[in-house]
C-alpha positions as CSV (number, residue, x, y, z in Angstrom):
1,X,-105.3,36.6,-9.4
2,X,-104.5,38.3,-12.5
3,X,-101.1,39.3,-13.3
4,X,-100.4,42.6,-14.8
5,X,-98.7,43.4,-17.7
6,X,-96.1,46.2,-18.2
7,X,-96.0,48.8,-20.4
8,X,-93.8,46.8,-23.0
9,X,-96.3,43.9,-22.6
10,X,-94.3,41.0,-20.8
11,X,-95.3,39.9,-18.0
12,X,-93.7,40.0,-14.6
13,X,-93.1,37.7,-11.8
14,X,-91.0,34.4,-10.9
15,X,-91.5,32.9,-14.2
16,X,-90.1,36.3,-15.8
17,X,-86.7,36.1,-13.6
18,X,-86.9,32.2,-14.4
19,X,-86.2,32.7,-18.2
20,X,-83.9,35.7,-17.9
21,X,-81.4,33.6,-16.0
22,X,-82.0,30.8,-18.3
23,X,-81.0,32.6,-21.4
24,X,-77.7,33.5,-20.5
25,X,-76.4,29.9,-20.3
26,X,-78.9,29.3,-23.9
27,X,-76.5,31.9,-25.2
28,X,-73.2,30.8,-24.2
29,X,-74.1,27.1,-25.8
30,X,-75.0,28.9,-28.8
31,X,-71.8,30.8,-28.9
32,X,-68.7,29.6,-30.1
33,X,-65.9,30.4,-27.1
34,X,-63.8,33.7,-27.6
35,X,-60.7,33.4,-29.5
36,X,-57.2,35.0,-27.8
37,X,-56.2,38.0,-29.5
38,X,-52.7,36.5,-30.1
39,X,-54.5,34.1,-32.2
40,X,-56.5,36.2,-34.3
41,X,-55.4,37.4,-38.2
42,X,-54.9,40.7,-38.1
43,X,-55.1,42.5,-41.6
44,X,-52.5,45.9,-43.0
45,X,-55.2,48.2,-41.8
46,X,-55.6,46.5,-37.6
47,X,-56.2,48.6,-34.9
48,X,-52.9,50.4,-33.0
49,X,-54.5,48.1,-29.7
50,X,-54.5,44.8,-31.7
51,X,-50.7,45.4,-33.3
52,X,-49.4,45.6,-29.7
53,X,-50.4,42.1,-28.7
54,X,-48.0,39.6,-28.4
55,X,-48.1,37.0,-31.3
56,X,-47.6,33.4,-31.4
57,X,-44.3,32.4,-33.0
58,X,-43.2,29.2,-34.9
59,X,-39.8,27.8,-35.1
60,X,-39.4,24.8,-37.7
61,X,-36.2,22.5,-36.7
62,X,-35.3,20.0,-39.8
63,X,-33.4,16.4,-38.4
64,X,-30.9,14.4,-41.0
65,X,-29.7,11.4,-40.8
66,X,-26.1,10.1,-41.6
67,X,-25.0,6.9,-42.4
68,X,-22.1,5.3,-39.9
69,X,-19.4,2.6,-41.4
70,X,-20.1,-0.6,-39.7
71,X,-16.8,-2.2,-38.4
72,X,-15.1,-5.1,-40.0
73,X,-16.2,-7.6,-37.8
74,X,-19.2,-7.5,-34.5
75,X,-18.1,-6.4,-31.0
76,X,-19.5,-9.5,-30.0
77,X,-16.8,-11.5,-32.0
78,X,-13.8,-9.5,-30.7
79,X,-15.3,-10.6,-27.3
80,X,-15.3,-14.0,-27.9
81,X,-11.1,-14.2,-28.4
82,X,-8.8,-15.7,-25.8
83,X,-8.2,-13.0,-22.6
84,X,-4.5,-13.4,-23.9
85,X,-5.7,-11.6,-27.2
86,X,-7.9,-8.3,-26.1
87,X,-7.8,-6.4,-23.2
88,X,-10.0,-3.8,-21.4
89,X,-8.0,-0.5,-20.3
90,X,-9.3,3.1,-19.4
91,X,-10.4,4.5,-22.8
92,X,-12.4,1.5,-23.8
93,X,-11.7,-2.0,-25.5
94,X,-8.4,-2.5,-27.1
95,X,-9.0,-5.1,-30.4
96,X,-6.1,-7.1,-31.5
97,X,-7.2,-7.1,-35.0
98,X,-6.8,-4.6,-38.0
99,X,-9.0,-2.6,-38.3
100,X,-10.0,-0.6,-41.6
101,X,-8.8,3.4,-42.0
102,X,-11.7,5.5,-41.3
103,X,-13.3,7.4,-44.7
104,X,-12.4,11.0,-44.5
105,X,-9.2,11.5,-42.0
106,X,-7.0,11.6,-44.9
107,X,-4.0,9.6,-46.1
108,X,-3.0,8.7,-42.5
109,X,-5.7,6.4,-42.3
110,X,-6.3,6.5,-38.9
111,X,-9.3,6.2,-36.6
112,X,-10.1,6.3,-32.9
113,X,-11.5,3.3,-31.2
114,X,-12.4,2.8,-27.6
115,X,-10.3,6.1,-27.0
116,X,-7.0,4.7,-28.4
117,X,-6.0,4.8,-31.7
118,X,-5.4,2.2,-34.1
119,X,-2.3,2.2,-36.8
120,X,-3.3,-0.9,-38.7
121,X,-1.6,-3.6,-36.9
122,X,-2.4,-6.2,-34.2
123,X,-2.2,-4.9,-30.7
124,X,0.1,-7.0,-29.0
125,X,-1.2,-9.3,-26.4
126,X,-1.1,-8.2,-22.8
127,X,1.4,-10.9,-20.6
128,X,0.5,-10.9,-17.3
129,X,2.6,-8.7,-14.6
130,X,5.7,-11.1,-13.4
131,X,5.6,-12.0,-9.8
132,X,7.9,-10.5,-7.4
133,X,11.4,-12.2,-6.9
134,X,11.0,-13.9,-3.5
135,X,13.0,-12.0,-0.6
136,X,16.6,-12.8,-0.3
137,X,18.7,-13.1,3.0
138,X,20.9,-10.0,3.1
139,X,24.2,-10.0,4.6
140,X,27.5,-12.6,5.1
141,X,24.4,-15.2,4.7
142,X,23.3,-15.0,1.1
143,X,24.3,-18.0,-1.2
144,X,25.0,-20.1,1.6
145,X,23.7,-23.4,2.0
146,X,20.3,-24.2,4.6
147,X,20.2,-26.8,6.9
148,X,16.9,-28.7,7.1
149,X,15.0,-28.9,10.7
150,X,14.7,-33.1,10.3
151,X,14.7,-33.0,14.2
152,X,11.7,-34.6,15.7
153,X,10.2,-33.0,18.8
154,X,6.7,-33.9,20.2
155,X,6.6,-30.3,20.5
156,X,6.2,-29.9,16.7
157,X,2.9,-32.2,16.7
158,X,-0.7,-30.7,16.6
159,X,-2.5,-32.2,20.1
160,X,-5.6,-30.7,18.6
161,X,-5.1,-32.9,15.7
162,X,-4.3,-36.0,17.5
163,X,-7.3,-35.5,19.8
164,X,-9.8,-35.1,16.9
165,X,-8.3,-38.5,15.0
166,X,-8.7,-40.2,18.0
167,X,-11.9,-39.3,19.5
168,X,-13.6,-39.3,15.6
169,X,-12.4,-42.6,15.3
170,X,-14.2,-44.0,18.6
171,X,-17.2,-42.0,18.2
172,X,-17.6,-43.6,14.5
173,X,-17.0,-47.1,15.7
174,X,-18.9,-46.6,18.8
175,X,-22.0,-46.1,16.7
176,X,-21.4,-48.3,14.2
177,X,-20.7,-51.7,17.0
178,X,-24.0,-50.1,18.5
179,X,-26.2,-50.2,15.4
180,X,-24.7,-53.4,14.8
181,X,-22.8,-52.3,11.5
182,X,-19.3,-53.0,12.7
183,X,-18.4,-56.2,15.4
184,X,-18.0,-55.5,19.0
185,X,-21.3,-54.6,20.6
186,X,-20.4,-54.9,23.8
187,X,-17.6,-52.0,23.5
188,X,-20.0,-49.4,22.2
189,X,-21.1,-47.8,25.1
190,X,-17.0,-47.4,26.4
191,X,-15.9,-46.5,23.2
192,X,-19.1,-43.9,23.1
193,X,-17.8,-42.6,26.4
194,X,-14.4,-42.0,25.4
195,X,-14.7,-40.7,22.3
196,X,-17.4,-37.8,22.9
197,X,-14.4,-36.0,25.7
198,X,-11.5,-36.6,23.1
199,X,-13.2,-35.2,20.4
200,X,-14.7,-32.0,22.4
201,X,-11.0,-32.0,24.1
202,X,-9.3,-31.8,20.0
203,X,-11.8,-29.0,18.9
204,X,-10.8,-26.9,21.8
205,X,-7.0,-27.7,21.1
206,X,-7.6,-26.9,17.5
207,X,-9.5,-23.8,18.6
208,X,-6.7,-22.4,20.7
209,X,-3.6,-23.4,18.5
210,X,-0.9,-21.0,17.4
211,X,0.9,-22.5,14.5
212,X,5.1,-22.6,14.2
213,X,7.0,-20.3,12.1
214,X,9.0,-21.1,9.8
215,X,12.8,-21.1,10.5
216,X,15.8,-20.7,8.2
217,X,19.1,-22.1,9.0
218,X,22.1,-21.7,7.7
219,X,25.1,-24.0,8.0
220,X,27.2,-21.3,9.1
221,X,25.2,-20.7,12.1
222,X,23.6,-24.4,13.0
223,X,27.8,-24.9,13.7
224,X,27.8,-21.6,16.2
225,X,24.0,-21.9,18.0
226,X,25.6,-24.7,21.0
227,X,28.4,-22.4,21.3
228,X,28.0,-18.8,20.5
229,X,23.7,-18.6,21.3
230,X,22.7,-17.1,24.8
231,X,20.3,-19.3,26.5
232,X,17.5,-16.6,26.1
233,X,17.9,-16.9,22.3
234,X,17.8,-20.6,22.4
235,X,14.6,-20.3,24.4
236,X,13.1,-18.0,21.3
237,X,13.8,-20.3,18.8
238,X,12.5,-23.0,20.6
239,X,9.3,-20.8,21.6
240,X,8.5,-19.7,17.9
241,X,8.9,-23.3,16.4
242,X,6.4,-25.1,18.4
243,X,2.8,-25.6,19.0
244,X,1.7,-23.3,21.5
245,X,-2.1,-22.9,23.1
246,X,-3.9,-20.3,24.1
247,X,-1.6,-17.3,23.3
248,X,-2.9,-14.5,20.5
249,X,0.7,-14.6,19.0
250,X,4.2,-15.7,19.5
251,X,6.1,-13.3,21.4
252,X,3.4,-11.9,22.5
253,X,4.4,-11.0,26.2
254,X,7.8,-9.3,25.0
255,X,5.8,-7.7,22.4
256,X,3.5,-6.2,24.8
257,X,6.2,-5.0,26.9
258,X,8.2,-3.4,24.2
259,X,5.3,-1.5,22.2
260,X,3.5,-0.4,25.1
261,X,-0.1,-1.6,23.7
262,X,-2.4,1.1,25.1
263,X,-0.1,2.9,27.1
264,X,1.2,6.7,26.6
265,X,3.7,6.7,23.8
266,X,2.5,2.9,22.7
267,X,0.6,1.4,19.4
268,X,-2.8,0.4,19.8
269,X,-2.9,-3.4,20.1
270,X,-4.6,-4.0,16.6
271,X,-1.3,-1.9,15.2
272,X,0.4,-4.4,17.0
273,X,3.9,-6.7,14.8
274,X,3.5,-10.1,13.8
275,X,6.1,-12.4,13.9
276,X,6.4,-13.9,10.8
277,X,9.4,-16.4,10.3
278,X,12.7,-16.6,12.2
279,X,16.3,-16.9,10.6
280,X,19.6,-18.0,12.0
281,X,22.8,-16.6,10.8
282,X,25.9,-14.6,10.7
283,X,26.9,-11.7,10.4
284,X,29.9,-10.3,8.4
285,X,32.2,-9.7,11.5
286,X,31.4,-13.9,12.3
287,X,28.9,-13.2,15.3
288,X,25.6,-15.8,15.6
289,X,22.5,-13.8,15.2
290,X,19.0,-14.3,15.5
291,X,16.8,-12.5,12.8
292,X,12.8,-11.7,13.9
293,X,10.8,-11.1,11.3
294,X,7.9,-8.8,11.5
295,X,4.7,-7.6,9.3
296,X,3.5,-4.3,10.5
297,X,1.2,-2.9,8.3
298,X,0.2,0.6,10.4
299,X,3.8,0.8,11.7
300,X,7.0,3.0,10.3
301,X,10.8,1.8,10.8
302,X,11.1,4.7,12.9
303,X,8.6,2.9,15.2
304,X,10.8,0.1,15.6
305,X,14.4,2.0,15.7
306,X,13.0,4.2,18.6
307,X,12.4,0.6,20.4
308,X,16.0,-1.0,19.7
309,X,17.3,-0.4,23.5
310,X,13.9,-2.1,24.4
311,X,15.1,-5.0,22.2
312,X,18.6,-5.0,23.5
313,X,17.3,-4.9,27.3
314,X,14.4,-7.4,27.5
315,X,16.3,-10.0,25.0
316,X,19.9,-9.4,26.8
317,X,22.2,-9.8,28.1
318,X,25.2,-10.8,26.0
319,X,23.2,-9.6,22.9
320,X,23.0,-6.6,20.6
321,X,19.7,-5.6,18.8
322,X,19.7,-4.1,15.7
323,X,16.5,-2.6,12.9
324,X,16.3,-3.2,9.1
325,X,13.2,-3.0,6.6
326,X,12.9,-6.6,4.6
327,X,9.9,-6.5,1.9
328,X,6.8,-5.0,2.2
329,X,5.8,-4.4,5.4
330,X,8.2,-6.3,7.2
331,X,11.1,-5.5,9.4
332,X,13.4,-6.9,11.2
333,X,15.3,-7.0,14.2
334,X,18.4,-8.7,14.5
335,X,19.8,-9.8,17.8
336,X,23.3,-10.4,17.4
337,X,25.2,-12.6,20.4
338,X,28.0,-10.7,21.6
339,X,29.3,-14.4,23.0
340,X,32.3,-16.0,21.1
């Protein structure tokens, strides 16, 4: 079949549409890609429509350097001086050395380091802060002498403790007779059978012991406790300065009764006093008293001085309660014997 030419003398057909649609693409290779108008030089005599488009602008920054004095000596060898000789406070380190004025502040010579300044001399080492003077016993009591607690009371021994030394002590020579290490074979196996109770008996002991507290005792009052102390108060010291098992804390009944723990107008038990040390004494007017001290940490004296008729009451009769703050945290109630 022949194929026709037109008038202008190309021929037509697929091969004709072929290599119009490839010349195109031939002819954007060739071409170099537009360039945007912002980009272009534009000469005195440019169009009105090239002047109006926007134009690329260049802003040249310049960076200097300056040179900063180097101090006398390293950080790391102020560092390496005794704690007693530098310190750390809010602003930075404090050197104890002299260190050179800083060029340009003048005649004053001054200069800021660490956010404190510095006047040329040593900064004075810090001592640390002295501890607080132990409480002292207030009223007709102070600066009298303390009579020691020599007496012996089986009381005042640890059961837990004398139950762990006793059944450690068979248990290790119970094993060692069995292995043959120590003499006496034939009293392992009762010496094994012995020991394993005592020594589960001790760690349960140990588990569930309350500890004494301390007592103070002045001579003024050891002559007045046979005669001027109500047998309930006698009964509280002897409580307090025992061993006792199985109780959360000493006084812990009255306590309960008192505060009200979880009641309607109570403290929550964790708020709950404890008793820290006792103190026999007497007062000004010559009465025997009985001084509880207590650490409340989530408590105000108020709490306590709305409680004193509770004190009177459940520690009466024959006695007279009475509130005062001690050191930090502690208070104390004072249960003066109306017997003399």
């Amino acid at each position: 079949m022949a194929i026709q030419a037109p008038p202008h003398g190309r021929p037509t057909g697929p091969r004709t549409r072929q290599s119009h649609s490839a010349r195109p693409m031939a002819a954007s290779l060739r071409s170099p890609p537009p360039v945007p108008a912002a980009f272009r030089r534009s000469g005195a005599s440019s169009s009105p429509s090239s002047s109006s488009a926007p134009k690329a602008r260049f802003v040249a920054r310049r960076s200097e350097s300056v040179s900063v004095q180097q101090l006398a000596s390293p950080l790391a060898e102020y560092v390496s001086f005794p704690a007693s000789q530098y310190s750390v406070r809010k602003g930075g380190l404090v050197c104890p050395v002299p260190l050179r004025p800083w060029r340009g502040e003048g005649s004053r010579g001054r200069r800021r380091y660490g956010g404190r300044r510095a006047t040329g001399r040593a900064e004075e080492p810090m001592s640390p802060p002295a501890a607080a003077p132990p409480a002292q016993p207030t009223g007709a009591s102070a600066g009298k002498a303390v009579v020691p607690d020599d007496e012996f009371s089986l009381a005042k021994v640890s059961f837990g403790v004398i139950g762990l030394g006793v059944g450690i002590s068979l248990l290790s020579y119970g094993f060692g007779s069995y292995f043959n290490l120590l003499p006496g074979s034939e009293w392992s196996a009762l010496l094994l059978t012995y020991g394993f109770p005592l020594t589960i008996i001790g760690m349960a002991l140990k588990y569930a012991e309350l500890k004494p507290v301390p007592c103070t005792t002045y001579a003024d009052a050891f002559a007045l406790r046979e005669k001027c102390a109500t047998p309930i108060l006698k009964q509280v010291r002897s409580d307090v300065t025992r061993y006792r098992y199985g109780d959360e804390q000493h006084l812990d009944e009255a306590l309960q009764r008192i505060f009200q723990y979880g009641l309607g107008g109570g403290v929550p038990r964790r708020n709950a006093p404890i008793l820290q040390n006792i103190r026999e004494e007497v007062t000004e007017d010559g009465k025997y008293s009985l001084v509880l001290v207590f650490e409340a940490k989530a408590l105000e004296l108020s709490d306590f001085e709305k409680r004193q008729a509770k004190f009177t009451s459940f520690f009466g009769p024959g006695i007279k309660a009475e509130i005062g703050k001690g050191g930090d945290d502690l208070y104390e109630v004072r249960l003066i014997s109306e017997t003399t």
